[in-house]
N, C-alpha and C positions, 0 to 999 in steps of 0.2 A: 600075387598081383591080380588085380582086378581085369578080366577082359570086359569090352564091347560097354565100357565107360565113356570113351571117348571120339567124338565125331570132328574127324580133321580134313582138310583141303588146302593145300597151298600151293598156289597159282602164280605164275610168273608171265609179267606184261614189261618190255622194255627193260629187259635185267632186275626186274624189281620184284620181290617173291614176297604176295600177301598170303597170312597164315589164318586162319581161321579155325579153331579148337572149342567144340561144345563140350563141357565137361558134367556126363550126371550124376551132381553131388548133392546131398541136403543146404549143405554149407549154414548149417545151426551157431549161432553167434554161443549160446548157452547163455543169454539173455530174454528170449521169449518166455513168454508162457503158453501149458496149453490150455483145452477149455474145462481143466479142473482148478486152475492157478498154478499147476506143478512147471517149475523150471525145466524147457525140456533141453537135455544135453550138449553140450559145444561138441559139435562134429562140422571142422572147417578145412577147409586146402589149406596149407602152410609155406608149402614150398612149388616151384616151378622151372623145368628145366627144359632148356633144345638142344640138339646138338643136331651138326648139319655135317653130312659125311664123317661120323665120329669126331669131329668138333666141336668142343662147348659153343654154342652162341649165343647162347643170351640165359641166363638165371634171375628170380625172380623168388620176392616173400611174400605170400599173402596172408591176408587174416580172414579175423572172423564179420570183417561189416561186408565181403563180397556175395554176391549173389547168388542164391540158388538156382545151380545147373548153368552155372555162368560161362559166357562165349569171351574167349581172350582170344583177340588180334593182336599181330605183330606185322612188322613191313622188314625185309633185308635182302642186300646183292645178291641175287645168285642166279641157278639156271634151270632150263626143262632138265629132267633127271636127276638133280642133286636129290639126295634120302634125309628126308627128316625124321628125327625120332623128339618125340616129347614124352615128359614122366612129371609127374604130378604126384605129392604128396600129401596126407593130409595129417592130423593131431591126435588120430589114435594110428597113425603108422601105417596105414593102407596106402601102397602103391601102385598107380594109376599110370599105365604107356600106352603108347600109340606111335605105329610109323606109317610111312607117305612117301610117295616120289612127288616133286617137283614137276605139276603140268603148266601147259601154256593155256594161256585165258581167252 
């Protein structure tokens, strides 16, 4: 697993927990080219997962048109203290985590 991938924060206002997750990844479609014309490699996130006090809460597929070093937000019920874990996957099978407690904003 990859440490210190991932930059997270989530913050809760009026029971509502916004998540914020910078992820640094190339995220290579394997449609560029570089500046010799060589195709350079598809290396993308594929998969994306939360789980909120060991609870799934939300899963997710991504491809290869998202962004490099891309910020995914999310909104859901919860509270100051609830532990969030996120894991991130990508297409050669590198897995990316991160945990967090739940503050107020």
């Amino acid at each position: 697993m990859a440490a210190n991938k991932i930059r997270m924060v989530a913050k809760e206002a009026n029971g509502i927990v916004t998540v914020k997750a910078v992820i640094n990844h190339p995220n290579e479609s394997g449609f560029r080219k570089d500046e010799d014309g060589n195709f350079v490699p598809a290396h993308h996130l594929t998969e994306a997962e939360a789980k909120l006090n060991g609870q799934r809460l939300m899963q997710m597929q991504l491809g290869p048109s998202i962004a490099k070093n891309p910020l995914i937000s999310f909104q859901f019920l919860g509270k100051k203290g609830d532990k969030l874990h996120v894991l991130f996957k990508d297409n050669k099978n590198e897995v990316f985590t991160a945990d967090t407690e739940v503050v107020s904003a």
